[in-house]
N, CA, C and O atoms as CSV, one atom per row, in Angstrom:
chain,resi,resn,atom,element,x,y,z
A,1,UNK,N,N,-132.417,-63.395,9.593
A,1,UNK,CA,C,-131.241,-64.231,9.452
A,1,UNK,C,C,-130.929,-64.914,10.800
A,1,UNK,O,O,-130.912,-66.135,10.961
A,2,UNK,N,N,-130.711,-64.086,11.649
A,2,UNK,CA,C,-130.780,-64.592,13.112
A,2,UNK,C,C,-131.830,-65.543,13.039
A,2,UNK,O,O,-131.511,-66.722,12.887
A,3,UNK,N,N,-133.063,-65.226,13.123
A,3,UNK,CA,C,-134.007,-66.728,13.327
A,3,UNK,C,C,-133.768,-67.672,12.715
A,3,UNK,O,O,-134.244,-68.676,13.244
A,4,UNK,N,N,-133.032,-67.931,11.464
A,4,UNK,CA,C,-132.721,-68.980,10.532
A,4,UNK,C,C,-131.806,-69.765,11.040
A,4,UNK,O,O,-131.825,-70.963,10.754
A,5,UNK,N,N,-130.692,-69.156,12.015
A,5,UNK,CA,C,-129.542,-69.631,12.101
A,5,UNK,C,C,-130.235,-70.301,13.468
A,5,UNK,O,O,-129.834,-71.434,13.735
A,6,UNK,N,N,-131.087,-69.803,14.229
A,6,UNK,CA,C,-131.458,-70.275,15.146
A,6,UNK,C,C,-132.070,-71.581,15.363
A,6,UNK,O,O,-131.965,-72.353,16.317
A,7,UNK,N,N,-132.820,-71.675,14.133
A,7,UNK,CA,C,-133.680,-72.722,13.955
A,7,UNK,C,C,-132.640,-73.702,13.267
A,7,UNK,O,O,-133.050,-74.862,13.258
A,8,UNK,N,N,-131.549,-73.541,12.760
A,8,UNK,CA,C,-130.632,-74.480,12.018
A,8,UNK,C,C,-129.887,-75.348,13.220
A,8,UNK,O,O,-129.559,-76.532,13.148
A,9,UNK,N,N,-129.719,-74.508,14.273
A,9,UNK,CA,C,-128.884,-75.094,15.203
A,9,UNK,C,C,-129.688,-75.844,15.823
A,9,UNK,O,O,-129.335,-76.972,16.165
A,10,UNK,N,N,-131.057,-75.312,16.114
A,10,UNK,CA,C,-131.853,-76.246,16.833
A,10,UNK,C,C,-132.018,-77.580,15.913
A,10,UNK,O,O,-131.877,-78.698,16.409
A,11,UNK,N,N,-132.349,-77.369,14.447
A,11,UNK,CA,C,-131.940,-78.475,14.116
A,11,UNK,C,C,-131.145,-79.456,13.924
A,11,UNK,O,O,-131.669,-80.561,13.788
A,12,UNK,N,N,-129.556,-79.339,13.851
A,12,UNK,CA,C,-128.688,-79.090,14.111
A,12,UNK,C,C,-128.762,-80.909,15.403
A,12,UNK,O,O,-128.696,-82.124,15.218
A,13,UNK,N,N,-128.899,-80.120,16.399
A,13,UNK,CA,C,-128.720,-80.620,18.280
A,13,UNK,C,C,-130.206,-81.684,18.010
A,13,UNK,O,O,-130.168,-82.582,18.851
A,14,UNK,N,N,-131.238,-81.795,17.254
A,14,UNK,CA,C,-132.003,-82.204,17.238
A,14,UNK,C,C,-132.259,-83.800,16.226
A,14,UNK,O,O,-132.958,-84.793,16.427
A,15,UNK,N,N,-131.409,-83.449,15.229
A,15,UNK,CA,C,-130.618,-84.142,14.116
A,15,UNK,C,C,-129.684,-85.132,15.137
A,15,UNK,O,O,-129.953,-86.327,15.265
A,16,UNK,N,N,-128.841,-84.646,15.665
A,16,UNK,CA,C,-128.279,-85.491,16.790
A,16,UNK,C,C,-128.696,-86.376,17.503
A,16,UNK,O,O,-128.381,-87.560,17.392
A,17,UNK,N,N,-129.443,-85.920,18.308
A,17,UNK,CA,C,-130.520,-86.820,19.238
A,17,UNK,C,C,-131.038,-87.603,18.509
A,17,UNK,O,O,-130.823,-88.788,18.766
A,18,UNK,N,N,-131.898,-87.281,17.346
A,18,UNK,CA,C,-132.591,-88.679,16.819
A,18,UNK,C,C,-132.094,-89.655,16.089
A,18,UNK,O,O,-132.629,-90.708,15.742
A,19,UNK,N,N,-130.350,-88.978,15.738
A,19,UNK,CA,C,-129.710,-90.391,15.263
A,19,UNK,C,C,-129.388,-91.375,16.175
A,19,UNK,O,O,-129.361,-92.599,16.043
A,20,UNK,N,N,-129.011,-90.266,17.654
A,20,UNK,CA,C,-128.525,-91.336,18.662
A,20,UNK,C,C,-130.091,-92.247,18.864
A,20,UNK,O,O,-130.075,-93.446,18.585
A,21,UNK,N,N,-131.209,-91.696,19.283
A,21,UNK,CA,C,-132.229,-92.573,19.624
A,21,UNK,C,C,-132.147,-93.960,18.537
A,21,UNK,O,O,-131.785,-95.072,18.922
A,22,UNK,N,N,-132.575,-93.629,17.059
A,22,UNK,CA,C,-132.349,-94.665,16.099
A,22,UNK,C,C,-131.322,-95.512,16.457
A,22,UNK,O,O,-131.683,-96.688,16.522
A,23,UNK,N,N,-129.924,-95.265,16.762
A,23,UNK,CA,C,-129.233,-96.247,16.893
A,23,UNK,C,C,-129.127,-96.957,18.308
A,23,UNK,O,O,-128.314,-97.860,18.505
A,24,UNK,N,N,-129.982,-96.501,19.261
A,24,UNK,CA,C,-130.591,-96.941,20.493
A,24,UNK,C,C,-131.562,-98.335,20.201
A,24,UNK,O,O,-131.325,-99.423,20.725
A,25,UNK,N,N,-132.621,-98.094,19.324
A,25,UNK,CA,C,-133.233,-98.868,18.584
A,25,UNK,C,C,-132.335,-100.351,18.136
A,25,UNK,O,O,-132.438,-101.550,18.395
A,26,UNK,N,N,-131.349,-99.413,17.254
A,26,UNK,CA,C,-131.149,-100.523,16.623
A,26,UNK,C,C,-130.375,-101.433,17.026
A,26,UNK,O,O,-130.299,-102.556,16.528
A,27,UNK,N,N,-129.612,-100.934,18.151
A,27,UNK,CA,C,-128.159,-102.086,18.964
A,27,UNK,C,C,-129.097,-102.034,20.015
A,27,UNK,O,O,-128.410,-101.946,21.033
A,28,UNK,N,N,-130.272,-102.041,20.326
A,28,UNK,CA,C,-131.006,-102.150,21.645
A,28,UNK,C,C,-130.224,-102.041,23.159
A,28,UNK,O,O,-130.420,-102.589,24.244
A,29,UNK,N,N,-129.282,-101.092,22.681
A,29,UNK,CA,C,-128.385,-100.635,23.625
A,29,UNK,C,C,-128.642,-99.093,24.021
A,29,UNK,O,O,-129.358,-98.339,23.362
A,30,UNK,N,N,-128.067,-98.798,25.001
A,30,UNK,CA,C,-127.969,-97.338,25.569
A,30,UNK,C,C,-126.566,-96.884,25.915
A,30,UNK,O,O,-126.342,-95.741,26.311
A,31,UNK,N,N,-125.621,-97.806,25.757
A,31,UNK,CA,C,-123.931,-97.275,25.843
A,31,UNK,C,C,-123.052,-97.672,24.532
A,31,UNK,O,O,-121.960,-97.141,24.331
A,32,UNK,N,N,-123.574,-98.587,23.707
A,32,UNK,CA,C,-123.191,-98.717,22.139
A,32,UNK,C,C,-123.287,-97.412,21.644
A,32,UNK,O,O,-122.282,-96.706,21.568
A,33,UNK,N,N,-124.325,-97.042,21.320
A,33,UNK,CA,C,-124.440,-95.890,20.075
A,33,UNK,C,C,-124.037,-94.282,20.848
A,33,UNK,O,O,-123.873,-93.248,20.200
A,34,UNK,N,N,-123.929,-94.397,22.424
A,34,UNK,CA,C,-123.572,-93.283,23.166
A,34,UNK,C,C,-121.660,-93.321,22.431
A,34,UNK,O,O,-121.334,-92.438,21.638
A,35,UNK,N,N,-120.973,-94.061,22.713
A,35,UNK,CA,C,-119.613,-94.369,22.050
A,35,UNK,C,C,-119.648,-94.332,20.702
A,35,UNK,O,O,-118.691,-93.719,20.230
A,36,UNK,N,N,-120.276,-94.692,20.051
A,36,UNK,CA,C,-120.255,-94.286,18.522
A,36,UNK,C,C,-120.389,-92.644,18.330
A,36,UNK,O,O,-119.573,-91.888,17.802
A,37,UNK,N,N,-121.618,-92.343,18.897
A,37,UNK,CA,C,-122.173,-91.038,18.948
A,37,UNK,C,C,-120.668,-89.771,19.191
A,37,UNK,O,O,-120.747,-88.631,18.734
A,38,UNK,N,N,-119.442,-90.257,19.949
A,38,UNK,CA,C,-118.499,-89.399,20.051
A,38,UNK,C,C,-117.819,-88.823,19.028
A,38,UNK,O,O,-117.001,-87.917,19.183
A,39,UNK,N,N,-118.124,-89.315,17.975
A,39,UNK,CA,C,-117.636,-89.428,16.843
A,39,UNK,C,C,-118.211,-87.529,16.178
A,39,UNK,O,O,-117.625,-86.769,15.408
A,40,UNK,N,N,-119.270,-87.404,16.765
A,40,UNK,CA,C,-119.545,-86.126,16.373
A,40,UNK,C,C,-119.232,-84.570,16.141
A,40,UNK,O,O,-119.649,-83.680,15.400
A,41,UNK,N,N,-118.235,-84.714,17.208
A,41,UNK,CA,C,-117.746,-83.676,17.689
A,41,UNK,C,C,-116.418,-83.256,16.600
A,41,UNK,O,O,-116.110,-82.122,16.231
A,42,UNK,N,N,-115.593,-84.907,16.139
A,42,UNK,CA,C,-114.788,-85.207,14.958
A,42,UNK,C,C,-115.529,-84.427,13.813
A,42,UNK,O,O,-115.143,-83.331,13.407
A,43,UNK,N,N,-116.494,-85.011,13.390
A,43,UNK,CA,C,-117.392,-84.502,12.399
A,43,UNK,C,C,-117.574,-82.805,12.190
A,43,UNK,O,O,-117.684,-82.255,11.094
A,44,UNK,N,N,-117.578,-82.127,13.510
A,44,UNK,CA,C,-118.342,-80.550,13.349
A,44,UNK,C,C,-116.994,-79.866,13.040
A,44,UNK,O,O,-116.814,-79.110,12.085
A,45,UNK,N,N,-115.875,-80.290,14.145
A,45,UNK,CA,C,-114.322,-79.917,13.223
A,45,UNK,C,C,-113.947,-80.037,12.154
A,45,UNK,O,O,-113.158,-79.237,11.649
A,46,UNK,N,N,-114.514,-81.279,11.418
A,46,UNK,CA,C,-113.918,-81.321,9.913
A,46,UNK,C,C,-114.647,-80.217,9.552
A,46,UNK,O,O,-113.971,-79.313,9.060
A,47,UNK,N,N,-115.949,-80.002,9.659
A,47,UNK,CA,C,-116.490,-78.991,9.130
A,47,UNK,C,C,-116.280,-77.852,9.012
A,47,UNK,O,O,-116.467,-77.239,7.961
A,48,UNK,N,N,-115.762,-77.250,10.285
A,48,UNK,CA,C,-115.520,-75.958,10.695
A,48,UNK,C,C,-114.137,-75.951,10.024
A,48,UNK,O,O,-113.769,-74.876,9.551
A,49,UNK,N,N,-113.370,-76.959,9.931
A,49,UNK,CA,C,-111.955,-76.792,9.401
A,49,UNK,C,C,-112.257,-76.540,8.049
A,49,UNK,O,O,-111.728,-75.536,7.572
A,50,UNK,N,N,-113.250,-77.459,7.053
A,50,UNK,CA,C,-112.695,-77.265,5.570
A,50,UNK,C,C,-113.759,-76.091,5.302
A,50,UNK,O,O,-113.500,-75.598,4.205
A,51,UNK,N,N,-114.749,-75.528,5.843
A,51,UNK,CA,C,-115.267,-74.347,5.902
A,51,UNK,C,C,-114.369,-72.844,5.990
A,51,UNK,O,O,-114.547,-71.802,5.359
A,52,UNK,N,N,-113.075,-73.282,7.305
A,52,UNK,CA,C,-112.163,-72.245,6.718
A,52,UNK,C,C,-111.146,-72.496,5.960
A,52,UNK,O,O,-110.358,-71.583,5.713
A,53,UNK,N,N,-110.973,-73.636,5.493
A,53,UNK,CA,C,-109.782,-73.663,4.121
A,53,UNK,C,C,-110.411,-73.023,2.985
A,53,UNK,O,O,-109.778,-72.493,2.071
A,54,UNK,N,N,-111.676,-73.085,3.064
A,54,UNK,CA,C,-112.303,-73.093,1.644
A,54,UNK,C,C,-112.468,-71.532,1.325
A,54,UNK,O,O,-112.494,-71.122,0.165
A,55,UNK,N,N,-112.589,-70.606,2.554
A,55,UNK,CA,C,-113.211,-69.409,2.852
A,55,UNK,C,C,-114.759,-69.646,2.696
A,55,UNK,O,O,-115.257,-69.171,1.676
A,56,UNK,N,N,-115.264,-70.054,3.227
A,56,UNK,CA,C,-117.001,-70.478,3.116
A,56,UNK,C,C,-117.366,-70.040,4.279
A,56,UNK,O,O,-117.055,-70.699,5.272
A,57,UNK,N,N,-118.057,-68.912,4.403
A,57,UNK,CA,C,-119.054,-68.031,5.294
A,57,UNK,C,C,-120.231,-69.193,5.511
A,57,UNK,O,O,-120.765,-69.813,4.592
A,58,UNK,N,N,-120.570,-69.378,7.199
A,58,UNK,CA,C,-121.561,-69.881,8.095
A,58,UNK,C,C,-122.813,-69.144,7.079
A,58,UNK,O,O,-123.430,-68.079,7.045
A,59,UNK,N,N,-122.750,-70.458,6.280
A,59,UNK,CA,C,-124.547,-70.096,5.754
A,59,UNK,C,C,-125.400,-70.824,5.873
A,59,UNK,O,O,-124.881,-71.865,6.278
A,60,UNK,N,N,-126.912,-71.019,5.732
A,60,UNK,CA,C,-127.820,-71.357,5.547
A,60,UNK,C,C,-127.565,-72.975,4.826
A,60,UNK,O,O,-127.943,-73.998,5.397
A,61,UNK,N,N,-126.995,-72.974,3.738
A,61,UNK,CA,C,-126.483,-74.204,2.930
A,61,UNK,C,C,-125.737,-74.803,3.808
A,61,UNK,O,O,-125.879,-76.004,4.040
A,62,UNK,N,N,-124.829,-74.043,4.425
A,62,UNK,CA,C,-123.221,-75.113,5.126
A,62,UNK,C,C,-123.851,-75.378,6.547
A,62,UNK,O,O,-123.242,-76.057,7.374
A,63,UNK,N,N,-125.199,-74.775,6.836
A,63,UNK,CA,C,-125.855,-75.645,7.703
A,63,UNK,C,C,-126.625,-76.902,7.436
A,63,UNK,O,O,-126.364,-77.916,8.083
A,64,UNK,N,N,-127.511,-76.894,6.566
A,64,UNK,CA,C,-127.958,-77.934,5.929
A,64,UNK,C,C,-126.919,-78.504,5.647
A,64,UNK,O,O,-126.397,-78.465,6.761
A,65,UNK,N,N,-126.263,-78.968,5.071
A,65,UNK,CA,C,-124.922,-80.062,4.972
A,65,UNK,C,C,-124.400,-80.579,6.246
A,65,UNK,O,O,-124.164,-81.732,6.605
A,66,UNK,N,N,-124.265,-79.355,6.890
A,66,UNK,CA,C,-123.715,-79.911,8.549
A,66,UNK,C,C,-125.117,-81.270,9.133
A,66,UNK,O,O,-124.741,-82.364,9.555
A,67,UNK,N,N,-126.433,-80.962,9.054
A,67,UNK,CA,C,-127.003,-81.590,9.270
A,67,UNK,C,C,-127.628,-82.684,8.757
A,67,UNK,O,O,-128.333,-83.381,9.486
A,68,UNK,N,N,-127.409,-83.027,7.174
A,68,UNK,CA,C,-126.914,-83.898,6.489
A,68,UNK,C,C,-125.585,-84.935,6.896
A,68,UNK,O,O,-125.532,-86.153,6.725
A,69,UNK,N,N,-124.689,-84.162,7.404
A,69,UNK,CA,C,-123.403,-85.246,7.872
A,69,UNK,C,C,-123.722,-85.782,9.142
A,69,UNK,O,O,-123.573,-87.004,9.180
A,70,UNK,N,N,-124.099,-85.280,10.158
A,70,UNK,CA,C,-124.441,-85.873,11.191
A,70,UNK,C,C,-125.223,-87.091,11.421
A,70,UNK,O,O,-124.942,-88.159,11.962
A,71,UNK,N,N,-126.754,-86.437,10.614
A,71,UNK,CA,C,-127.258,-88.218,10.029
A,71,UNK,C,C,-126.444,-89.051,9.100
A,71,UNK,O,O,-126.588,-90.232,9.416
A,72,UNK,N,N,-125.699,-88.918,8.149
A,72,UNK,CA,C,-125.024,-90.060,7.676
A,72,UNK,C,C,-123.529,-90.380,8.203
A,72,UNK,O,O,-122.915,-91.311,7.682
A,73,UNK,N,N,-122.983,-89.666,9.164
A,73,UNK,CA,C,-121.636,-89.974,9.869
A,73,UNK,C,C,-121.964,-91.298,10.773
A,73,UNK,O,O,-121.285,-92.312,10.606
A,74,UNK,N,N,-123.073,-91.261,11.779
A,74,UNK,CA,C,-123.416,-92.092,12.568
A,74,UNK,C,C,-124.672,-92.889,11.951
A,74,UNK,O,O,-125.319,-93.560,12.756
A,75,UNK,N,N,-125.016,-92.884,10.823
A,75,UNK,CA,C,-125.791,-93.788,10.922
A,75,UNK,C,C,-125.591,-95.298,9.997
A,75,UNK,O,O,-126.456,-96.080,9.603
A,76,UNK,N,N,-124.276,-95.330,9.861
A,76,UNK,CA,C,-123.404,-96.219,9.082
A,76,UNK,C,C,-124.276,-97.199,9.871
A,76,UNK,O,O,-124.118,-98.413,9.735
């Protein structure tokens, strides 16, 4: 379980990076998508917030979703 969670986070931080690179790409900028990119941190709170409204235990699934939102939060 530990290794799972391990590898989620790494995906997770990794999922991150390559949205920011993509949107590096795409505004052929390097301080555009860094300012968009702040937006993330918004994102992991909603998570962590409706994770405890809901009572939803840090699983395997509510990681995959977490890393699902990250690519589609920023890649509007």
């Amino acid at each position: 379980m530990h290794d799972s969670f391990v590898g989620l986070y790494l995906g997770l931080a990794f999922s991150m990076l390559l949205v920011y690179l993509l949107m590096v790409v795409n505004f052929q900028s390097w301080t555009e998508p860094f300012i968009i990119i702040t937006a993330l941190p918004c994102a992991l709170a909603g998570i962590v917030w409706m994770l405890f409204i809901t009572g939803t235990t840090l699983s395997v699934p509510a990681l995959m979703g977490a890393i699902m939102c990250m690519g589609s939060s920023d890649g509007q």
